[in-house]
NUDONU-178542 format. One record per residue (C-alpha): residue number from 0; residue in three letters; x, y, z. Coordinates in steps of 0.001 Angstrom, whole numbers, plus 524288, in hexadecimal, padded with zeros to 5 digits. Layout:
! NUDONU-178542
+-----+------+-------+-------+-------+
! pos ! code !     u !     v !     w !
+-----+------+-------+-------+-------+
! NUM !  ala !     X !     Y !     Z !
...
+-----+------+-------+-------+-------+
This chain:
! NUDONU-178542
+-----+------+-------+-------+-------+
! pos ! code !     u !     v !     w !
+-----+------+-------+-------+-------+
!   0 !  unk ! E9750 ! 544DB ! 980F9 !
!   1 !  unk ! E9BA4 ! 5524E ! 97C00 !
!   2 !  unk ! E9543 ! 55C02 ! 984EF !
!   3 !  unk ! E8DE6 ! 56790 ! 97B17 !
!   4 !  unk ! E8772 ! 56F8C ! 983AC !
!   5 !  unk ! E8DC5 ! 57B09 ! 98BCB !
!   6 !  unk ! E941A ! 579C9 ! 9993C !
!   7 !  unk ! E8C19 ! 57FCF ! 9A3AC !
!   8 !  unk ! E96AF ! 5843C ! 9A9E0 !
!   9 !  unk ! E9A29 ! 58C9D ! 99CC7 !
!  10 !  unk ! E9063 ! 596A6 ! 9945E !
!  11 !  unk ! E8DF5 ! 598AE ! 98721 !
!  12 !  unk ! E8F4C ! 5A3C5 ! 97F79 !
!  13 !  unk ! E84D9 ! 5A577 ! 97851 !
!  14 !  unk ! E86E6 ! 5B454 ! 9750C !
!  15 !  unk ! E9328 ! 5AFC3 ! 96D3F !
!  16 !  unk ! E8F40 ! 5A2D3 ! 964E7 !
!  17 !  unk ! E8285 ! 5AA0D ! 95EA6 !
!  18 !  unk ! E8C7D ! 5B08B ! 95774 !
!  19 !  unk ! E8E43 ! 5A4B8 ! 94EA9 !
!  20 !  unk ! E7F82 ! 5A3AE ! 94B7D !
!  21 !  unk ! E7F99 ! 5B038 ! 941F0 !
!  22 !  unk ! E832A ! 5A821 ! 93493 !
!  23 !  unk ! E87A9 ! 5B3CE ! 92FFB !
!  24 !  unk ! E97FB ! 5B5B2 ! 93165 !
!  25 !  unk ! E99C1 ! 5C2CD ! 92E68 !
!  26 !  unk ! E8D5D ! 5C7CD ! 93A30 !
!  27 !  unk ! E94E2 ! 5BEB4 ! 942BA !
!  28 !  unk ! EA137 ! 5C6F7 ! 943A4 !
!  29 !  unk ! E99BB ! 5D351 ! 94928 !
!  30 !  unk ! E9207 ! 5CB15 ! 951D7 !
!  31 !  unk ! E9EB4 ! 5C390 ! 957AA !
!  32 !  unk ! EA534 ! 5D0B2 ! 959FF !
!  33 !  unk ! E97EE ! 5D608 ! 9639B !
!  34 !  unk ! E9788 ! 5C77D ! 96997 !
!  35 !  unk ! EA528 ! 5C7C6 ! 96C27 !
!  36 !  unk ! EA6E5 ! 5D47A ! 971A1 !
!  37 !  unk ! E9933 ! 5D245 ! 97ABE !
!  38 !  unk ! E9EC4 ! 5C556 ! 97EA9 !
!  39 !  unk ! EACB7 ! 5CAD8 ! 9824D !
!  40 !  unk ! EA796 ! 5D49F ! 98A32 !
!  41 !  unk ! E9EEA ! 5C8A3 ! 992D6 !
!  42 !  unk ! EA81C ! 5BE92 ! 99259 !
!  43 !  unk ! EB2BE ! 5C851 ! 9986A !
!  44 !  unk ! EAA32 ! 5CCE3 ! 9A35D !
!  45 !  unk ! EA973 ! 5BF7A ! 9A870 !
!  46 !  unk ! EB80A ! 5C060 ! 9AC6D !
!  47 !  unk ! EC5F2 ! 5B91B ! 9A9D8 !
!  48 !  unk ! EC807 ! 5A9C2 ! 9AA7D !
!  49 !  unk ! ECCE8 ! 5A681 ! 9B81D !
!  50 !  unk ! EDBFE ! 5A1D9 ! 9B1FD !
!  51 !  unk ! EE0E3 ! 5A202 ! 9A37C !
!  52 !  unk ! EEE7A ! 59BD3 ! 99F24 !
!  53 !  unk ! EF380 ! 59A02 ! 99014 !
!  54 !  unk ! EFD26 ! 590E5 ! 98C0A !
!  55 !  unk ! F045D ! 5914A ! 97EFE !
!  56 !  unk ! F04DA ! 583A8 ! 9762D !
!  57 !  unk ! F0D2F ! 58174 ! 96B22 !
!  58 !  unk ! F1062 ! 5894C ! 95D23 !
!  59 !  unk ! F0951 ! 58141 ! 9514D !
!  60 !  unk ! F09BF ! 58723 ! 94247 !
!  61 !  unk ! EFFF8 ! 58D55 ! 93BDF !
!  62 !  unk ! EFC54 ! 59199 ! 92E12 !
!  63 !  unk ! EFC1E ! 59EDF ! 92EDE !
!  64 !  unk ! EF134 ! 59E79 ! 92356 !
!  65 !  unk ! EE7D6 ! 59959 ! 92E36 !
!  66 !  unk ! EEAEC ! 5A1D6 ! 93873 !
!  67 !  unk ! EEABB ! 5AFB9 ! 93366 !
!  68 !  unk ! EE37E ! 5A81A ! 927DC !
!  69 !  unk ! EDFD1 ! 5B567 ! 91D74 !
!  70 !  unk ! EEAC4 ! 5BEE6 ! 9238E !
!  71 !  unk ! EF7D3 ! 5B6B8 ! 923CC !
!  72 !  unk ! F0289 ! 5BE31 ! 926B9 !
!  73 !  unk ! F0CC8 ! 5B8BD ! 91DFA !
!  74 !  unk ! F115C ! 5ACE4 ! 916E2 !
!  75 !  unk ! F14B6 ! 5A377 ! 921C3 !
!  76 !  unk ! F0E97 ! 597A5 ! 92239 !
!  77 !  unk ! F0D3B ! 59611 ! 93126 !
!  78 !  unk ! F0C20 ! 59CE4 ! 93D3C !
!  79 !  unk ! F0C7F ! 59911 ! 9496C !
!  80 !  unk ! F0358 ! 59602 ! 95513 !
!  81 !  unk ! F02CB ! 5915B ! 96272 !
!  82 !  unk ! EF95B ! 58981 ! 96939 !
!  83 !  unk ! EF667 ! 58FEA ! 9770C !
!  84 !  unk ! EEB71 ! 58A26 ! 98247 !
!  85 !  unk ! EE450 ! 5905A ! 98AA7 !
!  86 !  unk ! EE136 ! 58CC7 ! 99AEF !
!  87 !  unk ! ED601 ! 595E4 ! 99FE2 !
!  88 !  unk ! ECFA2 ! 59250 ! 9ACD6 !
!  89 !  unk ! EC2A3 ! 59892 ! 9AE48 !
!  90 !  unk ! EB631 ! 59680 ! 9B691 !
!  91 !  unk ! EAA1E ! 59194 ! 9AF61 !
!  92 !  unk ! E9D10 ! 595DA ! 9B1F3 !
!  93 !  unk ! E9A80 ! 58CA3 ! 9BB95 !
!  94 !  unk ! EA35D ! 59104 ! 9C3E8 !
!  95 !  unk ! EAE2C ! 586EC ! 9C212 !
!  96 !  unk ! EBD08 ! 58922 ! 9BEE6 !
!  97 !  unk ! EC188 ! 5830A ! 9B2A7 !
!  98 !  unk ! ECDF4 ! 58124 ! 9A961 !
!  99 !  unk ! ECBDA ! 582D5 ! 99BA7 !
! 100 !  unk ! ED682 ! 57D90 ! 9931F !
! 101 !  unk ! ED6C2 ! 58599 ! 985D3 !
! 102 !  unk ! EDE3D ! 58180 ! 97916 !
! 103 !  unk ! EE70C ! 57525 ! 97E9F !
! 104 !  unk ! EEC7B ! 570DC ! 97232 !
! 105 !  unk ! EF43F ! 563FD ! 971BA !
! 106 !  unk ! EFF8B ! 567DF ! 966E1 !
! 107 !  unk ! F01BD ! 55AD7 ! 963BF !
! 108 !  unk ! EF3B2 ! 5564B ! 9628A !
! 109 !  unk ! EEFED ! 56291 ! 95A4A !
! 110 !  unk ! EFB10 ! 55E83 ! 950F6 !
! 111 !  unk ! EF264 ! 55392 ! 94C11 !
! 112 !  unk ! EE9A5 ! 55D47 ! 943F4 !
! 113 !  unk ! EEB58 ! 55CD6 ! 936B3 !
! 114 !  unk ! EF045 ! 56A17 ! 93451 !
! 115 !  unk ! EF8AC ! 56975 ! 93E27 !
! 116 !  unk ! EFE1C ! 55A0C ! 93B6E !
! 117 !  unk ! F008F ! 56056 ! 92D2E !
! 118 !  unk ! F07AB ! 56D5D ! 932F6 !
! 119 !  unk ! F109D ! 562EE ! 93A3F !
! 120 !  unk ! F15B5 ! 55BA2 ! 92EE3 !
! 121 !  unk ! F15D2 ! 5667F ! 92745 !
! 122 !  unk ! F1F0B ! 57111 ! 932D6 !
! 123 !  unk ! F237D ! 56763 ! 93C8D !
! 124 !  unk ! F2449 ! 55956 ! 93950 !
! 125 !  unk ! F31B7 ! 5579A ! 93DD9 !
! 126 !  unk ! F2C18 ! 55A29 ! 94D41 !
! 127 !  unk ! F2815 ! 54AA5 ! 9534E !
! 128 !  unk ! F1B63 ! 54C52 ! 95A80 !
! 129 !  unk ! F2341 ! 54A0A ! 966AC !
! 130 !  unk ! F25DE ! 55611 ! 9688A !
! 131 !  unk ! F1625 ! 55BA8 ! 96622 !
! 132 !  unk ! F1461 ! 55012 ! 97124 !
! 133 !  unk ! F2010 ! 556E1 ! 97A15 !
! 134 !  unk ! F1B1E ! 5645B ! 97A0E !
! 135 !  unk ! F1191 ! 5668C ! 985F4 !
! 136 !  unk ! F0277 ! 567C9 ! 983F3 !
! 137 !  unk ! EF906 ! 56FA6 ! 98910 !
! 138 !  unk ! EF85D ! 5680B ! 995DC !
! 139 !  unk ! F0623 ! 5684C ! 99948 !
! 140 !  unk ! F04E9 ! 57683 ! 99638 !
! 141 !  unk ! EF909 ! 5789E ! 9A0B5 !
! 142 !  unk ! EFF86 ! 57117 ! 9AAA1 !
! 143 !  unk ! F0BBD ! 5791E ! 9A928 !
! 144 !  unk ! F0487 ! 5840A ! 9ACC8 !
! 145 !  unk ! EFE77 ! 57DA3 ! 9B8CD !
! 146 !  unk ! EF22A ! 57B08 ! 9B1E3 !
! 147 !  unk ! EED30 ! 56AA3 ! 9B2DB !
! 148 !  unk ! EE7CC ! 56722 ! 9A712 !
! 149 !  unk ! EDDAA ! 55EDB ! 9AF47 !
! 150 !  unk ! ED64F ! 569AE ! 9B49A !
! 151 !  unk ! ED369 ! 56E2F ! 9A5BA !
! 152 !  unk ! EC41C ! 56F6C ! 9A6FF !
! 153 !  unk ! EC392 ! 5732D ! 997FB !
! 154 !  unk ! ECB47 ! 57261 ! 98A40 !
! 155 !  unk ! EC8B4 ! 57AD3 ! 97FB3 !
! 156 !  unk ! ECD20 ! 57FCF ! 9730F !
! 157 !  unk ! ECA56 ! 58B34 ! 96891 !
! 158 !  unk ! EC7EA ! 57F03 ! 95D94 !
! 159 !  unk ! ECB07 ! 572A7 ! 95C17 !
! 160 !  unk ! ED3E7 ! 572DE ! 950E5 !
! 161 !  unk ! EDF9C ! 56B6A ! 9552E !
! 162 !  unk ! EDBA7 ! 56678 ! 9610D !
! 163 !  unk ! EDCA0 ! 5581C ! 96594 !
! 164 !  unk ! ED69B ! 5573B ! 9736A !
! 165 !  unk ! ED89C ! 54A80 ! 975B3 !
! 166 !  unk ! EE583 ! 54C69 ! 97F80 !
! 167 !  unk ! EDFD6 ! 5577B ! 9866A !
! 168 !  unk ! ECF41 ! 55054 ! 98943 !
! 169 !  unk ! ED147 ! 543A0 ! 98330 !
! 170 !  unk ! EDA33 ! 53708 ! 9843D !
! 171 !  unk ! EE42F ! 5384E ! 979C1 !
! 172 !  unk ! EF0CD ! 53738 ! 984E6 !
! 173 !  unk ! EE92B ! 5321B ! 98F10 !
! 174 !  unk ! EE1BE ! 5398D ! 9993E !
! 175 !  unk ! EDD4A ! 54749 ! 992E8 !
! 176 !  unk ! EE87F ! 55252 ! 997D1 !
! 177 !  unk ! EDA58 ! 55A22 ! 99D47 !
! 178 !  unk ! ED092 ! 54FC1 ! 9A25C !
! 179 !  unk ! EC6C5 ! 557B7 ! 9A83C !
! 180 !  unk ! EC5B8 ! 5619B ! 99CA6 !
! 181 !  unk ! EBAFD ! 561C8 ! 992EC !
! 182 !  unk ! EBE9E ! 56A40 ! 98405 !
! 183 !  unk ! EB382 ! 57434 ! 98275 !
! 184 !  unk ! EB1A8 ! 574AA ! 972EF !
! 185 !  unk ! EA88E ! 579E4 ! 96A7A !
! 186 !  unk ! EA01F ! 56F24 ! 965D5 !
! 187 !  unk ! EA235 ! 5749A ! 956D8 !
! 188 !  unk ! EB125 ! 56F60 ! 9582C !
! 189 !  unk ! EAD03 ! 562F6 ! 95CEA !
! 190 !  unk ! EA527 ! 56062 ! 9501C !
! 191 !  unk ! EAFEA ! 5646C ! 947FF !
! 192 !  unk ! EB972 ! 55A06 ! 94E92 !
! 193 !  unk ! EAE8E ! 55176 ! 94D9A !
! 194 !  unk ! EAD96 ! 5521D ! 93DC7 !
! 195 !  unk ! EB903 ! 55B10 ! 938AF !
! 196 !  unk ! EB85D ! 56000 ! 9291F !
! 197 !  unk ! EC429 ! 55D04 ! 92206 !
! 198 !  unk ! EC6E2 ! 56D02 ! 92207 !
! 199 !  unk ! EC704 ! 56BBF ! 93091 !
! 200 !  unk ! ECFA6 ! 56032 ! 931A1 !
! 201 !  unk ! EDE31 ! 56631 ! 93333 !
! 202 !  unk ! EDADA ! 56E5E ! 93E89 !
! 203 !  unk ! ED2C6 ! 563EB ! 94769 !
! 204 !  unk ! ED881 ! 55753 ! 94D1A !
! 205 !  unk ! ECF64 ! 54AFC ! 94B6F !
! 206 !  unk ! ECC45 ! 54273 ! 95859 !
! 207 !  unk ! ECFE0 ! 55004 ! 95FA4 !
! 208 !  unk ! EC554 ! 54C88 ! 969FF !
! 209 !  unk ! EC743 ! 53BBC ! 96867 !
! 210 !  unk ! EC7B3 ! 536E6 ! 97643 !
! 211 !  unk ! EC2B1 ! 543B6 ! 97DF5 !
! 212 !  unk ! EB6C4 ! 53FDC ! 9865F !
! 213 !  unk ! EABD6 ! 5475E ! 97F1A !
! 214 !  unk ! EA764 ! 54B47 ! 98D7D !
! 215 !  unk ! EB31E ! 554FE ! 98E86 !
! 216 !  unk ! EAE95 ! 55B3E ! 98165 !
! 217 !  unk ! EA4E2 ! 5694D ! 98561 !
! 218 !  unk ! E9FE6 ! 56BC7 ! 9765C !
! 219 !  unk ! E9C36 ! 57A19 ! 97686 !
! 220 !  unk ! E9116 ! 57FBB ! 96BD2 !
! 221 !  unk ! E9786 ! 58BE4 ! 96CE1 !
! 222 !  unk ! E9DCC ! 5956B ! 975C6 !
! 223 !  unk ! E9FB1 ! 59228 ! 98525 !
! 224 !  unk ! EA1D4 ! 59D82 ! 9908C !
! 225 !  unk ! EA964 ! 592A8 ! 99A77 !
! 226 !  unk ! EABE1 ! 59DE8 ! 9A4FB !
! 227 !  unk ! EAE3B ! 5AA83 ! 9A8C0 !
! 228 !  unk ! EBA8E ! 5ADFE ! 99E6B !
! 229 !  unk ! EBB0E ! 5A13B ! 99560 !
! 230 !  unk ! EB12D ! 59FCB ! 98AB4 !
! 231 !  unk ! EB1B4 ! 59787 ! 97DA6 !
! 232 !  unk ! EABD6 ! 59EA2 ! 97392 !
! 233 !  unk ! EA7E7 ! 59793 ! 966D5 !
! 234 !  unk ! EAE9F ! 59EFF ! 95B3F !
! 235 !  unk ! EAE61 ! 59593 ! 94F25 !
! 236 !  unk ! EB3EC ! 59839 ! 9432E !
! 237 !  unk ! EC171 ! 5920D ! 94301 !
! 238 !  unk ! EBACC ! 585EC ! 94895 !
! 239 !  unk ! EAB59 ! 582B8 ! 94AE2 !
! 240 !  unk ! EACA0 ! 581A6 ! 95A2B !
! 241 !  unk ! EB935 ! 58B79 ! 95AF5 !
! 242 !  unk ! EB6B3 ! 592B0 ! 96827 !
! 243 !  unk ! EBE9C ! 59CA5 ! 96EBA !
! 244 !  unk ! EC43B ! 59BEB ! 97CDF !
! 245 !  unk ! EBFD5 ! 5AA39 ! 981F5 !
! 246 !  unk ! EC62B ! 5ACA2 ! 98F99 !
! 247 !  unk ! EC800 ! 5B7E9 ! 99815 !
! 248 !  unk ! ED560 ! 5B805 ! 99CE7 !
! 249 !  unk ! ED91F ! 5BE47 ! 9AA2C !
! 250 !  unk ! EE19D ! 5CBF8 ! 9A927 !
! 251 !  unk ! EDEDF ! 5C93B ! 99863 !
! 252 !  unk ! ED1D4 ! 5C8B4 ! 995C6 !
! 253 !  unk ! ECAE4 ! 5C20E ! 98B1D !
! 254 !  unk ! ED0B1 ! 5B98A ! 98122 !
! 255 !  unk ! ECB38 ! 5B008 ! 97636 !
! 256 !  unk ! ED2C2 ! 5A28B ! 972A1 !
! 257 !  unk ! ED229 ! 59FAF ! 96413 !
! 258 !  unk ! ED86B ! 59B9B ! 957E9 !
! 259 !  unk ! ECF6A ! 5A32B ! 94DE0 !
! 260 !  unk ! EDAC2 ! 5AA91 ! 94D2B !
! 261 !  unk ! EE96C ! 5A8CE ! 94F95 !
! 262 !  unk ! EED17 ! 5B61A ! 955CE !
! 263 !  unk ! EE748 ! 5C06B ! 95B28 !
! 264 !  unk ! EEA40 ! 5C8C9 ! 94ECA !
! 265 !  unk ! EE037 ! 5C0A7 ! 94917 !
! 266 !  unk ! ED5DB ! 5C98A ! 95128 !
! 267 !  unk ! ED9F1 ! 5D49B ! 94DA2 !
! 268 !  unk ! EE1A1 ! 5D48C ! 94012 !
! 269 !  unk ! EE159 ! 5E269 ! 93E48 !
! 270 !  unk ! EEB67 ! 5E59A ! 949EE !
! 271 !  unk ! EF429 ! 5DA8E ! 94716 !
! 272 !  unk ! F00CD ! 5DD00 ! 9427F !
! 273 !  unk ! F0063 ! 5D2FA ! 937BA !
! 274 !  unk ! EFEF2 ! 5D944 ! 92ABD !
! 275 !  unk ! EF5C2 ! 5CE05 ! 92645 !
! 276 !  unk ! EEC70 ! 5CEF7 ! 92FE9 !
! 277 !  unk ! EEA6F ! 5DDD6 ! 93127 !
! 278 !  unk ! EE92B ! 5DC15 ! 9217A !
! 279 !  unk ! EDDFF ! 5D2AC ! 9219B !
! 280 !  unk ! ED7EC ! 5D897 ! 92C6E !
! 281 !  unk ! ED5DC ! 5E5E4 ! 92416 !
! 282 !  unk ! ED4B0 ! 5E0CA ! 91880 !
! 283 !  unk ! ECA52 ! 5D8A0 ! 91A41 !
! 284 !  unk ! EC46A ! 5DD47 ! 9281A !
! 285 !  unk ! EC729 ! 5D22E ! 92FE5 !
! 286 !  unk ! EC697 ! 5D271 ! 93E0F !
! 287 !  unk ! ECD23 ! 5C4D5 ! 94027 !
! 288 !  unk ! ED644 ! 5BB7C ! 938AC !
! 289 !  unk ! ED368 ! 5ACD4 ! 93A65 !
! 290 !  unk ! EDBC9 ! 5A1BB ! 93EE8 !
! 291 !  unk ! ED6D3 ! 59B26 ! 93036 !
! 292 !  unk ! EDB6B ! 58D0D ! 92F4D !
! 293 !  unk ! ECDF5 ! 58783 ! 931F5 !
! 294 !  unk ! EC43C ! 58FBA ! 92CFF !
! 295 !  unk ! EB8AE ! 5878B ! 930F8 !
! 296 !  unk ! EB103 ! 594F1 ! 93151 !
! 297 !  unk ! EB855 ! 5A1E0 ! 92FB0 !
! 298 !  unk ! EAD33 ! 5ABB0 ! 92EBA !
! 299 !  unk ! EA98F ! 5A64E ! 93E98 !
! 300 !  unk ! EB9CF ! 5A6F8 ! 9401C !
! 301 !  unk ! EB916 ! 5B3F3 ! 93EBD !
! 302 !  unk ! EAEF5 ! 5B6D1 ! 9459F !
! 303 !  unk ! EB193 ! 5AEC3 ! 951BB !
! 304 !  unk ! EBE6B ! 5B5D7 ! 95132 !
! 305 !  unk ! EB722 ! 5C2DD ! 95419 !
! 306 !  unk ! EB0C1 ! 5BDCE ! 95D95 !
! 307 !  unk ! EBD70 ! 5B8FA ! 965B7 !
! 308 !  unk ! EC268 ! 5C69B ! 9635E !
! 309 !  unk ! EB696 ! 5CD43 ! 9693F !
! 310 !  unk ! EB5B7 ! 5C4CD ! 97611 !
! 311 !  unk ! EC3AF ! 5C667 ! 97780 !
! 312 !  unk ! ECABA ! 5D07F ! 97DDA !
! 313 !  unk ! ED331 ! 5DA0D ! 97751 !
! 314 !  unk ! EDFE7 ! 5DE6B ! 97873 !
! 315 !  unk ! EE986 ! 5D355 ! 97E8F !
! 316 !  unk ! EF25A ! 5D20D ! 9738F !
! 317 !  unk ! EF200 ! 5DF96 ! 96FC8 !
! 318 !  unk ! EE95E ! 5EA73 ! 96A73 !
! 319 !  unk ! EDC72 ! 5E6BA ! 9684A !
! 320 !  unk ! EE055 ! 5D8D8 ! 96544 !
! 321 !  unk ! ED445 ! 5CE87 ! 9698C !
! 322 !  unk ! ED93B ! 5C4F1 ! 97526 !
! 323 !  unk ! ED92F ! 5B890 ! 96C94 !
! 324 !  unk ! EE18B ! 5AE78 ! 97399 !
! 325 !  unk ! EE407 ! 5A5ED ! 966DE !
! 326 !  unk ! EE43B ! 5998B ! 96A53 !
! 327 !  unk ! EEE78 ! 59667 ! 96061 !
! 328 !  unk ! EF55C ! 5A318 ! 95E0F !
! 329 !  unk ! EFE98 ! 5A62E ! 95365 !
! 330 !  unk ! F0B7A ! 5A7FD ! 958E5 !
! 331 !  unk ! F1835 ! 5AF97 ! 95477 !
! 332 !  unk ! F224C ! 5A4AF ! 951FB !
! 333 !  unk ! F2E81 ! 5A218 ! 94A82 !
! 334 !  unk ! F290D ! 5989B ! 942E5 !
! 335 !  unk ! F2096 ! 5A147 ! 93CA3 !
! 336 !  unk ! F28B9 ! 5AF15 ! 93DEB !
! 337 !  unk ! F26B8 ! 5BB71 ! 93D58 !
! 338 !  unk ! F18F0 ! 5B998 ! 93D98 !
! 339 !  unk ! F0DF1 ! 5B98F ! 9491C !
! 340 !  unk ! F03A0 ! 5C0BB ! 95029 !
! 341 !  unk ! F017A ! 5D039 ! 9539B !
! 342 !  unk ! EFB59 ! 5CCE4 ! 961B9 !
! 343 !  unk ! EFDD5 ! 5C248 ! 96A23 !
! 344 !  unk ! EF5D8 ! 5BDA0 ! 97896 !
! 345 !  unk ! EFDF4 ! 5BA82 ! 9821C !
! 346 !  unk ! EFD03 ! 5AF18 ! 9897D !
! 347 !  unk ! EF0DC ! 5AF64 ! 994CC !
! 348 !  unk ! EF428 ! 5AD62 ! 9A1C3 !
! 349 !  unk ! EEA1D ! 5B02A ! 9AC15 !
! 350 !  unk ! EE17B ! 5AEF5 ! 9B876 !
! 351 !  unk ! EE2C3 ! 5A19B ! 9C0A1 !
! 352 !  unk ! EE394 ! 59305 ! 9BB83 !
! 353 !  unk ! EE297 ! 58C2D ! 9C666 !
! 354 !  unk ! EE958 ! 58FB7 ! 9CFFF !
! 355 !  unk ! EF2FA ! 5978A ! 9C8AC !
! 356 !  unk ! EF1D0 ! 5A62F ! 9C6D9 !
! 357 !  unk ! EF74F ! 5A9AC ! 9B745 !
+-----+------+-------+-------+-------+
């Protein structure tokens, strides 16, 4: 059965998930900025993660009315973004080393979701799903980098939109590409797979978990502290059960892993370069702009965006530009030209996996 309670080798974080209990949205925002900024300041004295690697994943389309949803910056119809995964090894509170396996998306499996089956027809239908079945996947990307997919002690992601996790836990080819690796999700994004609305329907994959040994499923209430520099903090809003990867990077400091918004401009839209979004920003005194195409709660969006900018660090892309490691970033691309974001993170490569210094 689906385990519900917390790890002992991991903590909660209590201090952070009261947030949500205020009904009120608008007292919310003041009280994410002091829990953010009070949790930064522990989480960071704990130290870096013992090893952090990212690897970039392929270019998909995007409708540019989701991403920088109120503030587009022009006509275009699409940008585009690129799916990127994260390796972090990290000791848990226990005292034991561990591999945790952030964002693996299988490009050809994630193609299945309704949106994105549509987008296909409708931009590429000429391209034979051979080739989506010839480019390499996550795994072939870890092992690459001298990283064995079978020493994955945990799989994660941001939100479940697109996912299918059969490959990667279950039995879809066979034996699962990480067999002794169990997907820490919030238990809100289980429910959702479990019973989707019809307004959730193009971004989530049916049967996503279909085959996965319920065993390897860790169904978190809320947010997790897994070890010294690596916490999941629970920041709904574009999702229920959306959480956000928090790590503390050696020689970079702290970052956040989301998709509640597509660049880091999105933190700060008053020092980005785009027209549109210092425009909204002052017009109507928003801190944030939201990655929009789900809307399952924007008012906790927003706020759970000011909270990712508090715990973050400042500064890595620029300015005073919050370390958000988007998990799907928008990219600058000739498919989409002459348009694309002010500040960009460059990849993280740091500390020791394994044996290997980065």
């Amino acid at each position: 059965m689906i385990e519900s309670s917390l790890p002992g080798n991991f903590r909660a974080i209590p201090e952070l998930d009261e947030l949500w209990q205020d009904p009120h949205p608008g007292r919310r925002n003041e009280d994410a900025v002091a829990r953010g900024r009070a949790f930064h300041r522990a989480f960071k004295a704990e130290g870096p993660v013992r090893g952090i690697r990212t690897i970039d994943l392929l270019h998909f389309p995007y409708p540019q009315a989701f991403g920088l949803w109120q503030a587009p910056v022009n006509r275009a119809r699409y940008v585009v973004m690129r799916n990127r995964l994260v390796v972090i090894e990290f000791d848990d509170f226990a005292g034991e080393r561990r591999t945790l396996l952030v964002n693996p998306t299988e490009h050809d499996l994630s193609g299945r979701a309704p949106f994105f089956a549509q987008a296909r027809r409708e931009l590429a239908s000429w391209v034979p799903d051979s080739v989506d079945r010839a480019i390499p996947g996550p795994a072939a990307r870890l092992r690459a980098i001298g990283v064995d997919p079978a020493k994955i002690d945990y799989v994660t992601f941001d939100h479940l939109h697109v996912q299918d996790l059969r490959r990667g836990l279950g039995d879809l080819d066979g034996a699962p590409l990480y067999p002794r690796a169990r997907l820490l999700v919030n238990r809100r994004e289980l429910e959702s797979l479990a019973c989707l609305h019809p307004l959730q329907r193009p971004w989530w994959i049916e049967g996503a978990l279909d085959g996965v040994d319920p065993a390897r499923i860790v169904a978190l209430e809320g947010s997790a502290w897994l070890g010294p520099g690596v916490a999941l903090v629970w920041t709904p809003g574009h999702t229920r059960g959306n959480h956000s990867i928090v790590f503390n990077a050696p020689g970079r400091g702290v970052f956040a892993v989301s998709e509640n918004g597509i660049c880091p401009d999105a933190y700060l839209p008053r020092a980005s370069h785009l027209a549109s979004l210092r425009y909204h920003a002052a017009t109507y005194g928003a801190e944030v702009i939201l990655n929009g195409n789900a809307l399952e709660d924007t008012f906790a969006q927003y706020t759970s965006m000011l909270l990712e900018r508090e715990i973050a660090d400042r500064g890595d892309a620029g300015g005073e530009v919050p370390n958000i490691y988007c998990s799907s970033p928008w990219v600058r691309s000739p498919l989409a030209y002459g348009i694309g974001p002010t500040f960009v993170v460059r990849p993280i490569h740091g500390g020791v996996l394994g044996a290997a210094a980065l």
